[in-house]
Backbone as ProteinMPNN parsed JSONL, in Angstrom:
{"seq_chain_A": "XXXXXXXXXXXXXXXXXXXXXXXXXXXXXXXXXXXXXXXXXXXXXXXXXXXXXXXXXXXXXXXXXXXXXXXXXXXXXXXXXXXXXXXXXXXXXXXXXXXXXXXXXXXXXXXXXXXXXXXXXXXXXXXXXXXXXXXXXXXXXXXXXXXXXXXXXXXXXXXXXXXXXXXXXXXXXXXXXXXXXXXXXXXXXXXXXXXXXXXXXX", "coords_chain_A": {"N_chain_A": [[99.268, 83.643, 56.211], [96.586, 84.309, 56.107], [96.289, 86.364, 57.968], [97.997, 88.525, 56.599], [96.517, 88.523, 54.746], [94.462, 89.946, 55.382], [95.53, 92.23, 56.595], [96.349, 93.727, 55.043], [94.109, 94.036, 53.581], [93.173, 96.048, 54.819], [93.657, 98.699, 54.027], [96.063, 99.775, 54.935], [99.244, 101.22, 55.23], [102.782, 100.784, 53.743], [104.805, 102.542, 55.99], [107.481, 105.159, 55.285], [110.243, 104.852, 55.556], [113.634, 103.152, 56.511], [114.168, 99.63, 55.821], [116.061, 97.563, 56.906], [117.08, 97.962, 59.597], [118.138, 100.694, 60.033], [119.767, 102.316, 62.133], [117.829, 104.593, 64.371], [118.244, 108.623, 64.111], [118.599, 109.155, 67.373], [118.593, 110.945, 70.86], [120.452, 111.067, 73.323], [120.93, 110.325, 76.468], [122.414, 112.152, 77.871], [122.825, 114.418, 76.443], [120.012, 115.111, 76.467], [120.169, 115.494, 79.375], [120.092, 113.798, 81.748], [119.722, 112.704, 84.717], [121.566, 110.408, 86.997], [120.323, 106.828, 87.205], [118.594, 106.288, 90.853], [118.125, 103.814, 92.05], [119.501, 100.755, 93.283], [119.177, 98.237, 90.886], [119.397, 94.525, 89.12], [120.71, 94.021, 86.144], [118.885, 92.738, 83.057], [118.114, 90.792, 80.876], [117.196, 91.615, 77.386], [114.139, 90.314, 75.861], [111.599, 90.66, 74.45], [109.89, 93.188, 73.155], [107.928, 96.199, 74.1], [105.344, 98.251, 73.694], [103.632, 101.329, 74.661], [101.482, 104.118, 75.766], [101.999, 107.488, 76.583], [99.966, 108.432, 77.915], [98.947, 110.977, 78.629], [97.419, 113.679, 77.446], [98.911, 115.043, 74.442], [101.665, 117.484, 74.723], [102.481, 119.625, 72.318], [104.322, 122.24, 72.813], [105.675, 122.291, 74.506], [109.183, 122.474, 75.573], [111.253, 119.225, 74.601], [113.292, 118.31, 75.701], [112.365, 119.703, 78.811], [110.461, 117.958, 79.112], [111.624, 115.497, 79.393], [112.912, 115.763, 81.514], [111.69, 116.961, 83.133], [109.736, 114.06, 83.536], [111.696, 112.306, 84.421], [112.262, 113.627, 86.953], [109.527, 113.507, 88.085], [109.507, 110.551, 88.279], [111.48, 109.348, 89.882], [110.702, 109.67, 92.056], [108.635, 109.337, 95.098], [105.498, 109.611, 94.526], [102.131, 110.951, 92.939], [99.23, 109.029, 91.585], [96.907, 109.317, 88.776], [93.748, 109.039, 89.761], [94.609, 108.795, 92.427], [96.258, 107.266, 93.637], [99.518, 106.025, 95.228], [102.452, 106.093, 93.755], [105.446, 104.159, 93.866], [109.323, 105.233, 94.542], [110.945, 104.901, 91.621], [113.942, 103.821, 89.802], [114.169, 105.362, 87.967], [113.006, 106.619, 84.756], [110.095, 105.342, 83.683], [110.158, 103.94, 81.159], [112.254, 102.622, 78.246], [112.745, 104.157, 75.676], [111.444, 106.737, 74.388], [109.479, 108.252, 72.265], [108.448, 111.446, 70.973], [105.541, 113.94, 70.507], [106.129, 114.44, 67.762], [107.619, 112.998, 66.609], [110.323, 112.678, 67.601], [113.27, 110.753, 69.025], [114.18, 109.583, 71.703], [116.924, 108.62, 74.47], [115.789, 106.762, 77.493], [115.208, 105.727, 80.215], [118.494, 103.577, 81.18], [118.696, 100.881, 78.777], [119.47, 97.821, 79.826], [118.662, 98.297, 82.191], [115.947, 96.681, 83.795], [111.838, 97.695, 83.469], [109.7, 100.067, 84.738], [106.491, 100.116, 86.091], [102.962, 100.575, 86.576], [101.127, 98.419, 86.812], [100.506, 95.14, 86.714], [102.038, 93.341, 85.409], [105.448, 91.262, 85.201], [107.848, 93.18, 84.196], [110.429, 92.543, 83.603], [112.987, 91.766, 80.717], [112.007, 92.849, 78.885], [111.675, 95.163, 76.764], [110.835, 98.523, 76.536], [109.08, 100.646, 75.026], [107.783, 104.11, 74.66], [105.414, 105.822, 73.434], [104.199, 109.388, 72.627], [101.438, 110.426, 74.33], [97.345, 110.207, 74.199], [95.767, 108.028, 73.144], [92.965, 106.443, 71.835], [92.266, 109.129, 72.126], [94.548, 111.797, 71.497], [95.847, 111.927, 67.716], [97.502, 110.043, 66.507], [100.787, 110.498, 64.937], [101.733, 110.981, 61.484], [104.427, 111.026, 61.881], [105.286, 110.288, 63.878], [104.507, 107.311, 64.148], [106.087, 106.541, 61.89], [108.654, 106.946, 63.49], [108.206, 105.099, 65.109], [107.919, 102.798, 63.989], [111.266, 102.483, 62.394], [112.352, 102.884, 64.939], [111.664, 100.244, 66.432], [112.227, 98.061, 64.529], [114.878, 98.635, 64.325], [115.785, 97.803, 67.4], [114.656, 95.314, 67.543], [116.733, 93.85, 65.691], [118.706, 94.379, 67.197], [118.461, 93.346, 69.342], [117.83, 90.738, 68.697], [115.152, 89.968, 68.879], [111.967, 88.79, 67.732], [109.324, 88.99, 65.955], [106.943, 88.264, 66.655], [106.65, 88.303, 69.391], [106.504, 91.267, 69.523], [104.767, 93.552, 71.705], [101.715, 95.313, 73.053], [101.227, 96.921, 76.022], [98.814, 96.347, 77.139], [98.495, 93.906, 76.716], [99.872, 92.465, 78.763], [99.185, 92.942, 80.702], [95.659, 92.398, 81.071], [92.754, 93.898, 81.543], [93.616, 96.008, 83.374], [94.702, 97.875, 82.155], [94.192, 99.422, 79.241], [96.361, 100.64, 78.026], [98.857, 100.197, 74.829], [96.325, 102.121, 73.972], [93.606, 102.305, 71.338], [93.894, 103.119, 68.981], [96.8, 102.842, 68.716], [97.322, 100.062, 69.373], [96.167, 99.056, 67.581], [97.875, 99.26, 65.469], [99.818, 97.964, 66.137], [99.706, 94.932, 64.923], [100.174, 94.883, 62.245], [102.655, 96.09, 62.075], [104.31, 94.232, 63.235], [103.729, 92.363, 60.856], [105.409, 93.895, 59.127], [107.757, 94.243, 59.912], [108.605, 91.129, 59.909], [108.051, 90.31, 57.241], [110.51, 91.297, 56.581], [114.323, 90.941, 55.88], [115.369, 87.946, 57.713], [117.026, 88.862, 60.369], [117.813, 86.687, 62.564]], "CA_chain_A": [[98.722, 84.185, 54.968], [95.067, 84.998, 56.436], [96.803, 87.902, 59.035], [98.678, 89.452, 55.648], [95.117, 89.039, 53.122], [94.023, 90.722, 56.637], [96.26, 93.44, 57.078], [96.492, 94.443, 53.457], [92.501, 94.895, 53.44], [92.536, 97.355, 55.866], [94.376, 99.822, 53.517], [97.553, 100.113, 55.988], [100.308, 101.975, 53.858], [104.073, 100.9, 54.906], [105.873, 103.539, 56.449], [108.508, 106.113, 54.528], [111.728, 104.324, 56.628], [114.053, 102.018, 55.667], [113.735, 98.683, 56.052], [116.848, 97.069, 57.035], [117.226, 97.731, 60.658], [118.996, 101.486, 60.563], [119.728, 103.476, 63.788], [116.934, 106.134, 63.692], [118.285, 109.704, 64.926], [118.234, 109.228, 68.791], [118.551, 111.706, 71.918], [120.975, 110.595, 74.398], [120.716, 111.063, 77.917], [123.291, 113.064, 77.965], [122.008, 115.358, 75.418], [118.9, 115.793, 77.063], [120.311, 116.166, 81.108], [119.67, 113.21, 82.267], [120.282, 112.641, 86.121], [121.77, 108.811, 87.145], [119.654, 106.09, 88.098], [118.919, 106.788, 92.071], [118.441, 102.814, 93.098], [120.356, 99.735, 92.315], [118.518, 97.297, 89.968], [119.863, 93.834, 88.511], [120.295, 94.054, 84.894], [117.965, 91.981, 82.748], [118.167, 90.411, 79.15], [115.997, 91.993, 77.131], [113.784, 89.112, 75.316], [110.771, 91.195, 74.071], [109.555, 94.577, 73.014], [106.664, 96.222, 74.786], [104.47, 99.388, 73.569], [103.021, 102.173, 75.553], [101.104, 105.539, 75.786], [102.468, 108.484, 77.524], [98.031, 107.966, 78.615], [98.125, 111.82, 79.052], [97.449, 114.385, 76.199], [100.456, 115.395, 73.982], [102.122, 118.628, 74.408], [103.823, 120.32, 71.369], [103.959, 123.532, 73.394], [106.445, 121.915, 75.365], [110.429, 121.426, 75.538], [110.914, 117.867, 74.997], [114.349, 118.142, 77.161], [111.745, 119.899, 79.672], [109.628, 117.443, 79.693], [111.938, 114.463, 79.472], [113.975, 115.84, 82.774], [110.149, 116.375, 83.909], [109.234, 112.893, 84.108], [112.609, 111.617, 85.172], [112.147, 113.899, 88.358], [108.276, 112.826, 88.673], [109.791, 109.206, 88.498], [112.566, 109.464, 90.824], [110.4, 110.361, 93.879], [107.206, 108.736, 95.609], [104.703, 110.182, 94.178], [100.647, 110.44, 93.29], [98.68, 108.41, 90.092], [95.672, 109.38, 88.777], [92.955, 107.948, 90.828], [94.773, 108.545, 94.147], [97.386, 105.853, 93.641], [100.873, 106.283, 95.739], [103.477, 105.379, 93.144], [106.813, 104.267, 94.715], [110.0, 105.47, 93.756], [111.505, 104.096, 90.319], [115.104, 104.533, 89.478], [114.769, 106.361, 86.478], [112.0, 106.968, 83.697], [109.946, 103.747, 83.415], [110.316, 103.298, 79.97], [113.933, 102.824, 77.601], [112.851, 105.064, 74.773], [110.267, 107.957, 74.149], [108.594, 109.109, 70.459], [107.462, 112.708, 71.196], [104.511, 114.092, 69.085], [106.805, 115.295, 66.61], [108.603, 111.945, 65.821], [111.293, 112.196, 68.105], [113.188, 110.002, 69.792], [115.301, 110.148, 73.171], [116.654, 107.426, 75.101], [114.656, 107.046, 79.112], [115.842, 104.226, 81.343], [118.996, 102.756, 80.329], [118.221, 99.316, 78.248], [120.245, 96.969, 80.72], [117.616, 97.652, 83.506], [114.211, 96.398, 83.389], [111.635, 98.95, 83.478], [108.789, 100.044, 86.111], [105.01, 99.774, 85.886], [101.705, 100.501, 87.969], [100.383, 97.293, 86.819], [101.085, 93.734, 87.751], [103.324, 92.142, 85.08], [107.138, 91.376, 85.33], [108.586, 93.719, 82.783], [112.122, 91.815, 83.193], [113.235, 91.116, 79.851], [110.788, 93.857, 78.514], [112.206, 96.901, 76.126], [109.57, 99.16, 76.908], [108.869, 102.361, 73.971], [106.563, 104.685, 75.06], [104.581, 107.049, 72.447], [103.503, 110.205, 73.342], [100.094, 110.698, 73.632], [96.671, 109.559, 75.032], [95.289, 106.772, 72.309], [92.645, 107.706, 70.66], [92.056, 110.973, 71.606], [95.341, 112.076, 70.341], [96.061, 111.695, 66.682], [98.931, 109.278, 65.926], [100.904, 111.782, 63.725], [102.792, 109.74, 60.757], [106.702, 111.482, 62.085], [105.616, 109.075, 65.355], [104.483, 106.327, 63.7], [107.638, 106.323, 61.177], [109.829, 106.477, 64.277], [107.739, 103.74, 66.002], [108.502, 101.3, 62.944], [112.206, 102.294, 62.446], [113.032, 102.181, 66.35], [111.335, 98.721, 66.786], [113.046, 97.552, 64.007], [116.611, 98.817, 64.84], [115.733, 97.526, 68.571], [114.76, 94.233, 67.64], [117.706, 93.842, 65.087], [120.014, 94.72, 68.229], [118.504, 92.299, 70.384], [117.368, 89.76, 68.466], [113.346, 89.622, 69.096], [111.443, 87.849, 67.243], [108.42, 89.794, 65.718], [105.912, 87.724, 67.711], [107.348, 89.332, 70.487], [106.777, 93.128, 69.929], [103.194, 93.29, 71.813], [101.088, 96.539, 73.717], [101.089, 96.684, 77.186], [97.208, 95.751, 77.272], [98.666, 92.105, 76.532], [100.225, 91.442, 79.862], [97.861, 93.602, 81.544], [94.497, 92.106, 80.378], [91.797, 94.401, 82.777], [94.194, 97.019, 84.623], [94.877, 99.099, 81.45], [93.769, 99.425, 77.947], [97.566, 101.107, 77.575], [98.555, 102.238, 74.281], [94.963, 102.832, 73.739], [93.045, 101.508, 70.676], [94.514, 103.422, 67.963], [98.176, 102.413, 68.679], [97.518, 98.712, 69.66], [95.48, 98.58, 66.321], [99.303, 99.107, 64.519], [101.34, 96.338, 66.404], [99.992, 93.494, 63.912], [100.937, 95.365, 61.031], [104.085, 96.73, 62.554], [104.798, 92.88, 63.196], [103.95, 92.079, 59.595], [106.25, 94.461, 58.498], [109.165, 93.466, 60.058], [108.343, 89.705, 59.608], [108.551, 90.582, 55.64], [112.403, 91.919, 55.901], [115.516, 90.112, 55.777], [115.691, 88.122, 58.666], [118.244, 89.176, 61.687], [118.518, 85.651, 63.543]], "C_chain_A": [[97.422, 84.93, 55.238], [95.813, 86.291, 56.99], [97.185, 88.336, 57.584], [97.189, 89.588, 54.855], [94.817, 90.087, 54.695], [93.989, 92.578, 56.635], [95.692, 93.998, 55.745], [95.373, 95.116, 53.492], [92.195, 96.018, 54.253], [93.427, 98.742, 55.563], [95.569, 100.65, 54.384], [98.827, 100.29, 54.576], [102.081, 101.646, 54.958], [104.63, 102.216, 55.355], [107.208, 103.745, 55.668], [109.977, 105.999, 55.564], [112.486, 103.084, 56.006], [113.713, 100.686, 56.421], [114.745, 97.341, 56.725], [118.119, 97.251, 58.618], [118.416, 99.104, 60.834], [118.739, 101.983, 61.578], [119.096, 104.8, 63.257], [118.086, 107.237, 64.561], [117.809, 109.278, 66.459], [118.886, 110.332, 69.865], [118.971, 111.084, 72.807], [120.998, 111.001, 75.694], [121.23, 111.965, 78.766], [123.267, 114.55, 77.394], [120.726, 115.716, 76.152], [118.731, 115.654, 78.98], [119.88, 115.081, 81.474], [119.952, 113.038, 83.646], [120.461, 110.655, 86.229], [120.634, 107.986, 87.681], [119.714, 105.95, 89.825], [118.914, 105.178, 93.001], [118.952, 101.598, 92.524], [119.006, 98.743, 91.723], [119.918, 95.984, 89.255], [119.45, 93.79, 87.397], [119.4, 92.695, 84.549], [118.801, 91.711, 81.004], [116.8, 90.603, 78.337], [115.569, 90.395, 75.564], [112.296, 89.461, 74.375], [110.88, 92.71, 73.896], [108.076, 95.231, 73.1], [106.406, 98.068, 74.231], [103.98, 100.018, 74.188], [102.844, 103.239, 75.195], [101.83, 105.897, 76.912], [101.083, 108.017, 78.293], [98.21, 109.442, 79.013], [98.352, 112.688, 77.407], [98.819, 114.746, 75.749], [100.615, 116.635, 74.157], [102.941, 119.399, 73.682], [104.703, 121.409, 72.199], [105.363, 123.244, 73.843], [107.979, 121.354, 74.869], [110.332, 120.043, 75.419], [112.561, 117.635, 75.976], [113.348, 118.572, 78.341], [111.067, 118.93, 80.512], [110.33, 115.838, 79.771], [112.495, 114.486, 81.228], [112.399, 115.934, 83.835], [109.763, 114.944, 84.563], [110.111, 112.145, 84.478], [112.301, 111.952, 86.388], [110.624, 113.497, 89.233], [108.764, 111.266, 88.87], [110.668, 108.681, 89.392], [111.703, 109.403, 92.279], [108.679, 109.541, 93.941], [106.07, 109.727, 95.382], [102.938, 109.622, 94.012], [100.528, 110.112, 91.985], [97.737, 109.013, 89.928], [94.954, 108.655, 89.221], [93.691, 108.244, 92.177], [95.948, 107.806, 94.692], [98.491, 105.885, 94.17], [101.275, 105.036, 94.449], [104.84, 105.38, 93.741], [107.69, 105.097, 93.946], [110.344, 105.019, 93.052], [113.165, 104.774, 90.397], [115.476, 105.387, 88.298], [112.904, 106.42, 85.863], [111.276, 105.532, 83.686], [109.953, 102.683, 82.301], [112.328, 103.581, 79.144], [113.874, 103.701, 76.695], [111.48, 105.315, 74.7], [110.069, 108.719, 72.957], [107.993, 109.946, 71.084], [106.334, 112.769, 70.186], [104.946, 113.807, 68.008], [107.969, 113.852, 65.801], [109.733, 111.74, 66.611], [111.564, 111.254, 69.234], [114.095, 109.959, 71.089], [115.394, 109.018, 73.977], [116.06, 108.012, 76.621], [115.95, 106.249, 79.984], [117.049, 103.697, 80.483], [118.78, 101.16, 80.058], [119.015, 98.521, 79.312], [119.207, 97.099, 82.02], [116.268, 97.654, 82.833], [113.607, 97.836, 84.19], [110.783, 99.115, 84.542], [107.178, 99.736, 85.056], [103.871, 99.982, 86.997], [101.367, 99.437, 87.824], [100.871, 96.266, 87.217], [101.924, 93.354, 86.942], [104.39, 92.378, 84.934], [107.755, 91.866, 84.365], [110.364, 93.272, 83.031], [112.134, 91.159, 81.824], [112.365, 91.803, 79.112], [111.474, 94.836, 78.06], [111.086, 97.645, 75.96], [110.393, 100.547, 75.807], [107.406, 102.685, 74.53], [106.532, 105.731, 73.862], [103.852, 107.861, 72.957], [101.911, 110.584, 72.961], [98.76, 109.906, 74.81], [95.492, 108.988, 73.651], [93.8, 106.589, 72.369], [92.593, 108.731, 70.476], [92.861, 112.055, 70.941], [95.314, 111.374, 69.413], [97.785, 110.936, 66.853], [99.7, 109.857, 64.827], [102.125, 110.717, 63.112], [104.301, 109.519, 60.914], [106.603, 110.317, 63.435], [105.366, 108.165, 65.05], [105.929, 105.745, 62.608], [108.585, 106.092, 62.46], [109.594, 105.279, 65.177], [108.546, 102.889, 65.263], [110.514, 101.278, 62.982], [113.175, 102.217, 63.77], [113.011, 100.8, 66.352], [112.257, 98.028, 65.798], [114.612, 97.631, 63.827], [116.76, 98.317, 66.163], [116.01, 95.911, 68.434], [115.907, 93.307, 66.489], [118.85, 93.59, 66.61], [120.368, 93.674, 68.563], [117.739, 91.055, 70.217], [115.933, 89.364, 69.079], [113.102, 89.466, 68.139], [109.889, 89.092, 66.861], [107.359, 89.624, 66.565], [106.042, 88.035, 68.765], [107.244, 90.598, 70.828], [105.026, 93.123, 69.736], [103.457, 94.733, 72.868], [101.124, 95.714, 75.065], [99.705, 96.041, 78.131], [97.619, 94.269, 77.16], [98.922, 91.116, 77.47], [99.651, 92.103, 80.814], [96.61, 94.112, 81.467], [93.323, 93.092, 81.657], [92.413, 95.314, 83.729], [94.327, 97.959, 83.773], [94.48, 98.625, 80.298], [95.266, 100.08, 76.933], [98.142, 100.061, 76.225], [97.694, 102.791, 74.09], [94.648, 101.868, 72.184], [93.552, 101.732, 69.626], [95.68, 103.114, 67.231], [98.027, 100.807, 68.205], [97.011, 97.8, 68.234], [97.101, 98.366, 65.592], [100.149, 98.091, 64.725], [100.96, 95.397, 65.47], [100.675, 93.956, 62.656], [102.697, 95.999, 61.158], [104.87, 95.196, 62.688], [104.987, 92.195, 61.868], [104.819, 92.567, 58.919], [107.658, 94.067, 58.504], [109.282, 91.791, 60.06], [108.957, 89.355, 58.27], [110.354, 91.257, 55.769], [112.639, 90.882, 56.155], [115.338, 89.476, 56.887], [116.868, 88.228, 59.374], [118.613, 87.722, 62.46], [119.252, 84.687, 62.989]], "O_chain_A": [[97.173, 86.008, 54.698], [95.839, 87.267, 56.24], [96.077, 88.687, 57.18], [96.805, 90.673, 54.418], [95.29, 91.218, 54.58], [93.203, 93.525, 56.655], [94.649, 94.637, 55.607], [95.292, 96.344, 53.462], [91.184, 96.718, 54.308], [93.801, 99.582, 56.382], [95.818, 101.855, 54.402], [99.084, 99.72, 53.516], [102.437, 101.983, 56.087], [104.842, 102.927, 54.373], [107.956, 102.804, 55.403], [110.554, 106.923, 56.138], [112.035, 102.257, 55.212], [113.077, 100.669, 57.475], [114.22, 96.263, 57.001], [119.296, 96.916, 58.751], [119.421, 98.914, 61.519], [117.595, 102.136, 62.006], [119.4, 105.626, 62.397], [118.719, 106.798, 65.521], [116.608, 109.085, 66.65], [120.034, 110.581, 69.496], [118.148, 110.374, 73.385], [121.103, 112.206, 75.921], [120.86, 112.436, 79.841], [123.667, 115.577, 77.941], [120.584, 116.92, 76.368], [117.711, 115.69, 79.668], [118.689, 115.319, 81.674], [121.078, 113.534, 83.683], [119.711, 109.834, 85.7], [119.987, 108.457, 88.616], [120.783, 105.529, 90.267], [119.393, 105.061, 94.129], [118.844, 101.409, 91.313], [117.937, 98.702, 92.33], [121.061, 96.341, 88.967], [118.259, 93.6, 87.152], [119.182, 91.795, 85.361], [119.674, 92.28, 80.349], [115.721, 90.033, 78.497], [116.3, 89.817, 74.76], [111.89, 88.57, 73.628], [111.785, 93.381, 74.392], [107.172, 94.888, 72.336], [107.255, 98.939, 74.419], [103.371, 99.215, 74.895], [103.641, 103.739, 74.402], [102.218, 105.209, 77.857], [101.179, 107.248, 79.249], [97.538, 109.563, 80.038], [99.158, 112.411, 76.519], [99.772, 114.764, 76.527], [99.636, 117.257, 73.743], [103.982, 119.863, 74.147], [105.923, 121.266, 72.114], [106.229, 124.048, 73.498], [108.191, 120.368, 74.163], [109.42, 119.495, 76.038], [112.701, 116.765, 76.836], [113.384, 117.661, 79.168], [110.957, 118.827, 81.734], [109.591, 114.954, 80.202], [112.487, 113.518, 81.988], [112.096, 115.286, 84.837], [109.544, 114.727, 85.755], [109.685, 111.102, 84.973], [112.025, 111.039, 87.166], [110.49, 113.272, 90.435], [108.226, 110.751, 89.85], [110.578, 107.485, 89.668], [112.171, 109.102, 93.377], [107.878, 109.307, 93.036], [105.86, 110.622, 96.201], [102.432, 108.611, 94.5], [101.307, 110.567, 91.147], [97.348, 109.516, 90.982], [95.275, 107.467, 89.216], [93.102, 107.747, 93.138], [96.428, 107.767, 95.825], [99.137, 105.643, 93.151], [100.86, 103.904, 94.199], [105.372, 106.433, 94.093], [107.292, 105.669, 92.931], [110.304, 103.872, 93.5], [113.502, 105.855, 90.882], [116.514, 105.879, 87.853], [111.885, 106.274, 86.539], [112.028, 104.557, 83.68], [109.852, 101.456, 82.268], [113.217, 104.38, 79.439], [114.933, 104.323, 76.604], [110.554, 104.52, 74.862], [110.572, 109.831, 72.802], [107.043, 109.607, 71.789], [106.147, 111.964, 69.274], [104.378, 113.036, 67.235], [108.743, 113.853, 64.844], [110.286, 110.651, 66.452], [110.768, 110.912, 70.109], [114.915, 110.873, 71.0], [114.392, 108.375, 74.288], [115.895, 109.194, 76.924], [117.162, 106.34, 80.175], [116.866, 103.388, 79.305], [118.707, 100.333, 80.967], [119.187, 99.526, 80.0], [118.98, 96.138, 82.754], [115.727, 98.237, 81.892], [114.149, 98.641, 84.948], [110.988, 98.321, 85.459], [106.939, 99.35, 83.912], [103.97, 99.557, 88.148], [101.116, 98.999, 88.947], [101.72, 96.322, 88.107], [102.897, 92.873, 87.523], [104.716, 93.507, 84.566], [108.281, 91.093, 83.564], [111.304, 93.868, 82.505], [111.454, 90.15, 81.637], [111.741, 90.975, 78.448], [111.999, 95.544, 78.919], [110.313, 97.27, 75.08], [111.496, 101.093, 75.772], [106.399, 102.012, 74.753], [107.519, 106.343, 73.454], [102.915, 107.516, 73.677], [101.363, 110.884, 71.9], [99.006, 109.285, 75.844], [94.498, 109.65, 73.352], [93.52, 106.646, 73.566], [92.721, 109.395, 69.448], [92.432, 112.923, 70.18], [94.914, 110.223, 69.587], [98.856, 111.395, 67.25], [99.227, 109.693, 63.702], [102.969, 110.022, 63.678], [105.087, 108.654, 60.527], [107.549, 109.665, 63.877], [106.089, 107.426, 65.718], [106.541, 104.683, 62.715], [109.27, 105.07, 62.471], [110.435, 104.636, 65.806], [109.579, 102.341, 65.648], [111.103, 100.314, 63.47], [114.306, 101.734, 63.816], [114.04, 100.127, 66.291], [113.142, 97.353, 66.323], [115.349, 96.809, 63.283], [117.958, 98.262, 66.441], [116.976, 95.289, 68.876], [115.838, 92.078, 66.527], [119.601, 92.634, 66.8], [121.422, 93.043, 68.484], [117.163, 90.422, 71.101], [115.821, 88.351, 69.768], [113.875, 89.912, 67.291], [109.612, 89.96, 67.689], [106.838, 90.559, 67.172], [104.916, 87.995, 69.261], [107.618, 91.129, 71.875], [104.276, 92.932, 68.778], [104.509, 95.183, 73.322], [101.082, 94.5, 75.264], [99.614, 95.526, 79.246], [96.829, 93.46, 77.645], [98.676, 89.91, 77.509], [99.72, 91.605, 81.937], [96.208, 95.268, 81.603], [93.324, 92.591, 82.782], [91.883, 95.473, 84.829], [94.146, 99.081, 84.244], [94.371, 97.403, 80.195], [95.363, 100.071, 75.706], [97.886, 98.89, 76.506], [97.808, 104.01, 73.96], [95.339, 100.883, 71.922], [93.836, 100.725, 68.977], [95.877, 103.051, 66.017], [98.409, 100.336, 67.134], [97.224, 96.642, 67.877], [97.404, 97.235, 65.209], [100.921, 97.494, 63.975], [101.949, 94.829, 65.007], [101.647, 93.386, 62.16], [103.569, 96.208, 60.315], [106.005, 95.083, 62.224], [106.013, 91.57, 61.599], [105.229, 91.876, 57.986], [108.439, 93.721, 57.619], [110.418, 91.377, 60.291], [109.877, 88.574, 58.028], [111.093, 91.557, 54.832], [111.901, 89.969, 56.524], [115.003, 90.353, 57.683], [117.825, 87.604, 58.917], [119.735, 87.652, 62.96], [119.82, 83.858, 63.7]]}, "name": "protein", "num_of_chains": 1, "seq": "XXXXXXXXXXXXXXXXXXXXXXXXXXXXXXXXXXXXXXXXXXXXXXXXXXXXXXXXXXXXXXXXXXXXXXXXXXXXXXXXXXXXXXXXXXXXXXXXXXXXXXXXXXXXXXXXXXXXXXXXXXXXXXXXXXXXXXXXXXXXXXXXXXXXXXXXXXXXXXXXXXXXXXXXXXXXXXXXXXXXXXXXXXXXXXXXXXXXXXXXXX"}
């Protein structure tokens, strides 16, 4: 009851989506060129739902097939981090689904493998959404926030998560990243409250 008098006071407006766990518009990997996963992985059961920034500025400017087949091929191959960092190879995108600026959404990694990470914790059992953007300095534009809420809630409908469950990547990597940034991570309680208040799925 305190978290909801909470939320409420901080003039948070629900989101213009339904509420009952529909399949938003999605971008299949097929649809936007995807190339196969290049190394074997043992599937996982997904048991949570995990938040993330793109962490670099957004580009409207930009194809989002361009830039989806972009960061598959930056992810595919041993590459450099900011800072200097050798990143290994990944078998695919490191996240399962991607909100462009503009609201859209496109699947990444297929859900059945767990995802990658520079940081330390075990994303097995982890449905990783990434939002494009770099948290605060981009603007959270309301077409990506609407598709945040009605993904998560058609996700965790699927696969049965638990609201307490759909946390920012800053949660299991307290001091290595601040990832989605402050702006985003501010929305997960209310994004939790929201779907808490529907019907429940279990």
């Amino acid at each position: 009851m305190f978290l909801a008098l909470a939320l409420m006071s901080d003039h948070w407006k629900a989101p213009d989506v339904p509420t009952n766990g529909t399949k938003p518009a999605i971008w299949t990997r097929e649809e936007w060129g995807a190339k196969p996963p290049v190394l074997p992985m043992e599937p996982h059961t997904i048991t949570r739902i995990t938040i993330h920034h793109t962490g670099v500025k957004q580009t409207p400017q930009r194809d989002f097939g361009d830039k989806l087949r972009g960061l598959q091929a930056w992810s595919q191959r041993e590459d450099q981090l900011a800072g200097g960092r050798t990143k290994p190879q990944w078998t695919d995108i490191p996240y399962h689904y991607y909100i462009d600026w503009s609201g859209r959404i496109a699947e990444a990694r297929p859900v059945e493998l767990p995802g990658d990470t520079n940081t330390s914790y075990d994303v097995r059992g982890h449905l990783l959404i990434v939002v494009e953007g770099l948290f605060p300095e981009d603007t959270l534009h309301e077409p990506q926030r609407q598709s945040l809420y009605q993904l998560t809630s058609y996700l965790a409908r699927e696969h049965k998560v638990f609201p307490h469950a759909i946390k920012g990547h800053v949660d299991f990597a307290p001091g290595e990243t601040d990832c989605p940034g402050a702006s985003l991570i501010h929305e997960i309680p209310h994004l939790r409250l929201w779907l808490a208040q529907q019907e429940p799925w279990w």
